[in-house]
N, C-alpha and C positions, 0 to 999 in steps of 0.2 A: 474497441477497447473492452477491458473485462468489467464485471460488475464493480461501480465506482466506490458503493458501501464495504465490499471486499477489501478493495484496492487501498483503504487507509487502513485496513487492518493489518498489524507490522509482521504478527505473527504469520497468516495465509500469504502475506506478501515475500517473504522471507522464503515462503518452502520453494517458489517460483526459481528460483537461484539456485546453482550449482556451488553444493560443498566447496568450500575456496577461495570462494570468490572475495575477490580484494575491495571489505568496505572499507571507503578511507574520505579525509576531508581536505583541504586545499588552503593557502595562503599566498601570498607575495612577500617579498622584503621590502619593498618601499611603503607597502601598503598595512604593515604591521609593526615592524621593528623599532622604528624611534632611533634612539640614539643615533640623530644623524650628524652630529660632529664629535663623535666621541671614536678613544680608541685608533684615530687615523683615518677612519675612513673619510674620501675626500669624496667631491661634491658631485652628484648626478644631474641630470640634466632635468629632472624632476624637482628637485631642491630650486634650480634657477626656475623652468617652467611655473614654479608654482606661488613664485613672488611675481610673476608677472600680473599687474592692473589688471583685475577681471577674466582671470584667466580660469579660476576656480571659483564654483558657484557663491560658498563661504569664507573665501578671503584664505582658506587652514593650507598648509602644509601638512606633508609626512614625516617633520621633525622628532617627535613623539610619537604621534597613529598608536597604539595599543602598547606601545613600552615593550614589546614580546623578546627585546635584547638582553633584558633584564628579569622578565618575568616568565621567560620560555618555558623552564619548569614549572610552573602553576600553567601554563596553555600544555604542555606535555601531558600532566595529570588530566584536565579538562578531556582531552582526546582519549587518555588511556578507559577515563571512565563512561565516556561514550561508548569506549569499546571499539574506535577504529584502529584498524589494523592495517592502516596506510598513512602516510601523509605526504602530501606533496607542497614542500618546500621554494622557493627562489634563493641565490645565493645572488648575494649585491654586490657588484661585481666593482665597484667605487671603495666598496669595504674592504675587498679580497687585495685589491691595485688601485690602490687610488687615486694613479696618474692614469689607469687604464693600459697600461703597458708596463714592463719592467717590474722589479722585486716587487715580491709581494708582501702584505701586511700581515705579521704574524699573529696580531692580534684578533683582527680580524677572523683569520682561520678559524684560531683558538675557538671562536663564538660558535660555528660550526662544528667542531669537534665535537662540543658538550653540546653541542644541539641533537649530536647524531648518537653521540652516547645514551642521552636524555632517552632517546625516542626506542634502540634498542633494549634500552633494561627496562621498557615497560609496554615492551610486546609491539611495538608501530613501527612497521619497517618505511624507512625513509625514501623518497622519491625526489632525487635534486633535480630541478630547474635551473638551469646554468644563467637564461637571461629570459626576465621579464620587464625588463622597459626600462630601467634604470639604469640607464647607459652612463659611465663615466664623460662627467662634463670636460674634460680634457681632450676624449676621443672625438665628443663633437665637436670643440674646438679645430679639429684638423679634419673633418667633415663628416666624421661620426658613420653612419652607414654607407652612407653612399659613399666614402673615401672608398674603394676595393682592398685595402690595405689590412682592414677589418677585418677578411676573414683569417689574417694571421694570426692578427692580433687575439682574435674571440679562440680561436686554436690553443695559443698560449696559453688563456685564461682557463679553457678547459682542462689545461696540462696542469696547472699549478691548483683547483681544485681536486681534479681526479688524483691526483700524485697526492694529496692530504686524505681526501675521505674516502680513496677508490678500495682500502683493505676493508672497510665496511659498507659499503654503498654499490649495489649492483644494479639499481634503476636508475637511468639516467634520462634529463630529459633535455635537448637544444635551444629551445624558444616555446615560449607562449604568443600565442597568437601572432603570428609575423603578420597578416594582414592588419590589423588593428595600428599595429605598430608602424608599420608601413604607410598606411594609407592615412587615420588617424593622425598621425603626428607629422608626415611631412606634403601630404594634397589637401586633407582638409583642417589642419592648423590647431584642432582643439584639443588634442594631447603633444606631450613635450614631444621634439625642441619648440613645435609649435611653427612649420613651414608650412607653406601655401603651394608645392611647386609638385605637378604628377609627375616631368620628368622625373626630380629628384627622387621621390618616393617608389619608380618605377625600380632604379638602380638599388636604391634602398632593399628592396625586395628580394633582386637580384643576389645582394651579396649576405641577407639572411641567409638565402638557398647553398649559395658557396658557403659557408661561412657553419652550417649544419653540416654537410658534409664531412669538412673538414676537422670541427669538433670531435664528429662521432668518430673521425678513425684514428684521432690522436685519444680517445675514452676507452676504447677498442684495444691500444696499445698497451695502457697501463693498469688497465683494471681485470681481472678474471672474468670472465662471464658474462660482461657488461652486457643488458638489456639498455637501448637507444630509443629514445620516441621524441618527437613532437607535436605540440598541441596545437590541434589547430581549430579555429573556431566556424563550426560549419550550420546554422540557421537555418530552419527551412527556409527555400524562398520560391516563392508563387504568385503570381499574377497577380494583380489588383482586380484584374477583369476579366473576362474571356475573351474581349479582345485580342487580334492578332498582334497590332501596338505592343500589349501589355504583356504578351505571351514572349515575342520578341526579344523585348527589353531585360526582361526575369529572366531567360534564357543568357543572355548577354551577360547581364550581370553577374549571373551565377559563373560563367566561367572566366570571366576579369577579376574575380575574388578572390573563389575558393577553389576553381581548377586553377587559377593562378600560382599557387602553389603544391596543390596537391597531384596534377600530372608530372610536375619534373620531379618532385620526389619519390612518383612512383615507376621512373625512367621513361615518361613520355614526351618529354621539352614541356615550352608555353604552347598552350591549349588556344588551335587556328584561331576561334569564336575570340576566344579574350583577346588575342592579338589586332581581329581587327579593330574590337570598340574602342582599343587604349588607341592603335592607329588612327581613329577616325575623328577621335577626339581629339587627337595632338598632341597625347601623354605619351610616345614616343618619338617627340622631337629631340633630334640630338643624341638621343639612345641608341648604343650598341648591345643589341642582345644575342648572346649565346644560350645554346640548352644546356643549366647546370648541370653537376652527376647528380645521381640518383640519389636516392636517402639513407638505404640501407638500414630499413627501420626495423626493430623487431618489435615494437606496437605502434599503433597511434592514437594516439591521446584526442579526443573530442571532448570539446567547449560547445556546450549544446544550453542558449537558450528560448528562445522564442519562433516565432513567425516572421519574416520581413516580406512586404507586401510592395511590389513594384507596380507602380503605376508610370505610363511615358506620357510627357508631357507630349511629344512631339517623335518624329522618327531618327532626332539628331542622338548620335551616342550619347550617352550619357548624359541626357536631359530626362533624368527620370526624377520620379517622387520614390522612398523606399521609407515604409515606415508600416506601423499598424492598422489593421481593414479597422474602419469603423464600428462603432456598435462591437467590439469581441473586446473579451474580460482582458484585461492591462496591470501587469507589474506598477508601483512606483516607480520604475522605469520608462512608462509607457511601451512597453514591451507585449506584445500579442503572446498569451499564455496558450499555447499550441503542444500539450505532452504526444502525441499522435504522430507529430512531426517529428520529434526525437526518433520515435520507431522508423519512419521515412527513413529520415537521413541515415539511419544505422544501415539499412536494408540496401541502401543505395551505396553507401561505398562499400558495403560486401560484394555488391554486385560488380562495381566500378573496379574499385582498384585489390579486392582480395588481401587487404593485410591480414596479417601473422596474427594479428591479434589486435582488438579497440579497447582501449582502456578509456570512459567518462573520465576525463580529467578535471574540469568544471560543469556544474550542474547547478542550479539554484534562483532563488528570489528574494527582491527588493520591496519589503511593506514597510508601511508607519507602524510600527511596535509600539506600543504603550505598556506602561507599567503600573499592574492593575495594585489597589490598597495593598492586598496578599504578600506584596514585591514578586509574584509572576507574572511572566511573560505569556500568554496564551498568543499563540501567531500561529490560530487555526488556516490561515491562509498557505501560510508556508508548508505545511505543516501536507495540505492537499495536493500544493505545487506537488512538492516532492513524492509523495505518492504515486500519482498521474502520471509523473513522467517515470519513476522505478517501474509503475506498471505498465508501458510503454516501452521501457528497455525488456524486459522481462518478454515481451510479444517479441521483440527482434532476437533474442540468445532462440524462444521457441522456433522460431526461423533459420536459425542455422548463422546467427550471425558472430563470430568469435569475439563474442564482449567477456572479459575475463576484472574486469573491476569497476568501481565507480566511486568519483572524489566528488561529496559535497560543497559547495561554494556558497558561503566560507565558513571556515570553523568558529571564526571574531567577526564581528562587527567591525570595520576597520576603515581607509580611507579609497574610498570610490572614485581616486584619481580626480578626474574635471570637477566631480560632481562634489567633492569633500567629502564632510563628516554627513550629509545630505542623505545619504540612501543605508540601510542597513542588512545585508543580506546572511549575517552571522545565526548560525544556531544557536549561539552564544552572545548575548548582550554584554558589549563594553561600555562601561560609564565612561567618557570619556575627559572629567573631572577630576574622577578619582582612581582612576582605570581599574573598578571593580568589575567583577565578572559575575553574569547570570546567566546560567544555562533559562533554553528559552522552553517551550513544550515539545519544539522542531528537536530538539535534541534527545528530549528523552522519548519522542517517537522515532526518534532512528537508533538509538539505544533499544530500544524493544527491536527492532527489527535485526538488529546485529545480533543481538545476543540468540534471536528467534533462530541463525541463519546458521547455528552451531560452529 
């Protein structure tokens, strides 16, 4: 890595980067917007997940989360005077259709029009998210992902956004984290709808991949120019030990995850390795799997943040531990702070799969903020994170690897899903009382670096 006193410097850090290059910051729609019964929009599977007993750390929903429905212009302004020149949005797709099928909610849209106007008449070119996790609780009602019926449905959904914002909008994006979403929500239970079953979340998986596809060529059809990606959330991951067990297992893992997705969208089917551990575990019971089509991406968007350290309990699939080595610095997340790794994994799917182009779609970290007498925010920690790993990207573009932007996560403070109002990963402090906004020191050090970056 470069010298690390450097490496926080915004201005030296900045000349590292190519003229262009797209800085930009990151949100969700369940995780910001608020106004969840207003206007039509009808109920996500996030709204019921999250009155579920115990199901979220602090009891909160996403009913409110930072108001940003109503107060989008004051977060518009906030980004414009950061100075990013991206932002990568989620459209709620409960808002857009609130049965999840059929006519769509004009008001709804409306929110997004002046979201997308907002954002063009103050220099921030928009990056829409078609779906991040806030499925229509109607669609889950008739089995939600794993119905296959889905990927028509998500098609539509695409048609009736693109067909609204497609004369302004040329980045588009399919899914955020389909693993997460997959895996998380229907094997291991603790994000919505909150299922316990590998087959189901196997199929789950399955009809993301269809269901991207399908999107992209109905986004394809109605938009000029349309640039396609999907984000996918890729981790380093490495052995807990030099064990062969251990070596095994991380191996395994790694391809029951993140080649789980990322070979068939780069037209190679499910990846041998990952087929046998899901087989050998029994998360292919009852599963019929075909090789999706391909992805037909023209970036791919990386969710870059930690270390995950595999330890095998045993030689049985999927009897591993996966979490952070010992003794190494840790997010409030308990997340292994690994910028090094960032460089990895970039270096490795250039190698792997040669996309068109990596766009950082999500980057960032999780500290306890305090609010010093002054009313600022000093979150020197963040503040390194981000550093570390921009100078960590910065070693993979000197490498040849085609990184062509990078979205901080997040631009608010906002709702960390399981975890509530609990973790705060925003450049920007939300009170969440008064839903006042404070830029944090994270902000106007990446303000200095944007602006450094001409």
């Amino acid at each position: 890595m470069a010298n690390a006193e450097l490496d926080l410097d915004p201005t030296a850090l900045a000349a590292r980067f190519p003229k262009g290059f797209a800085w930009g910051v990151a949100t969700s729609a369940y995780q910001v917007e608020g106004a969840a019964a207003e206007e039509g929009r009808g109920r996500s599977i996030w709204d019921t997940f999250a009155r579920v007993p115990g199901a979220i750390a602090d009891g909160q929903t996403g009913d409110v989360a930072c108001d940003h429905y109503h107060r989008f212009r004051e977060d518009v302004a906030l980004m414009a005077g950061i100075g990013a020149r991206a932002y990568r949005f989620s459209v709620s797709w409960p808002r857009v259709q609130p049965d999840g099928t059929g006519a769509a909610n004009e008001r709804g849209l409306d929110f997004y029009d002046r979201l997308v106007d907002a954002l063009l008449a103050a220099g921030v070119q928009p990056l829409v998210n078609l779906f991040h996790w806030d499925l229509p609780q109607a669609i889950q009602d008739r089995g939600g992902f794993a119905n296959a019926g889905v990927v028509g449905w998500f098609a539509d959904h695409a048609a009736v956004v693109a067909g609204r914002l497609g004369d302004r909008v040329t980045d588009w994006m399919t899914f955020n984290e389909p693993a997460v979403f997959a895996f998380l929500g229907h094997a291991d239970g603790i994000h919505a709808p909150g299922l316990r079953d590998w087959p189901t979340a196997l199929r789950v998986a399955d009809n993301q991949l269809r269901a991207h596809a399908a999107a992209g060529s109905v986004i394809r059809s109605l938009v000029r120019d349309a640039r396609i990606g999907i984000a996918i959330d890729v981790n380093q991951v490495a052995p807990a030990t030099d064990s062969d067990r251990d070596r095994r297992a991380a191996a395994a893992w790694s391809s029951a995850r993140d080649a789980w997705f990322l070979d068939p969208l780069f037209g190679r089917g499910y990846p041998r390795l990952g087929l046998e551990a899901h087989r050998a575990a029994g998360h292919l019971d009852g599963v019929e799997l075909s090789d999706p089509p391909p992805g037909d991406l023209d970036y791919l968007g990386l969710n870059y943040y930690r270390r995950d350290a595999v330890s095998a309990r045993s030689d049985a699939s999927f009897d591993w531990e996966i979490g952070p080595r010992a003794g190494t610095e840790q997010t409030q997340m308990d997340w292994e702070v690994a910028p090094e790794g960032l460089r990895d994994v970039l270096l490795a799917l250039h190698v792997e799969y040669a996309p068109r182009e990596i766009v950082i779609t999500e980057n960032g970290a999780a500290y306890p903020d305090t609010v010093d007498p002054d009313g600022r925010i000093h979150d020197a920690p963040r503040v390194r994170y981000l550093a570390r790993h921009l100078a960590a990207a910065a070693e993979a573009l000197a490498a040849g690897v085609p990184l062509t932007g990078y979205h901080a996560w997040s631009v608010l403070d906002n709702y960390e899903w399981s975890l509530g109002y609990t973790r705060r990963f925003g450049l920007v402090r939300v009170d969440f009382e008064n839903q006042r906004r404070t830029r944090k020191d994270s902000a106007d050090w990446f303000a200095r670096l944007i602006a450094a970056s001409g």
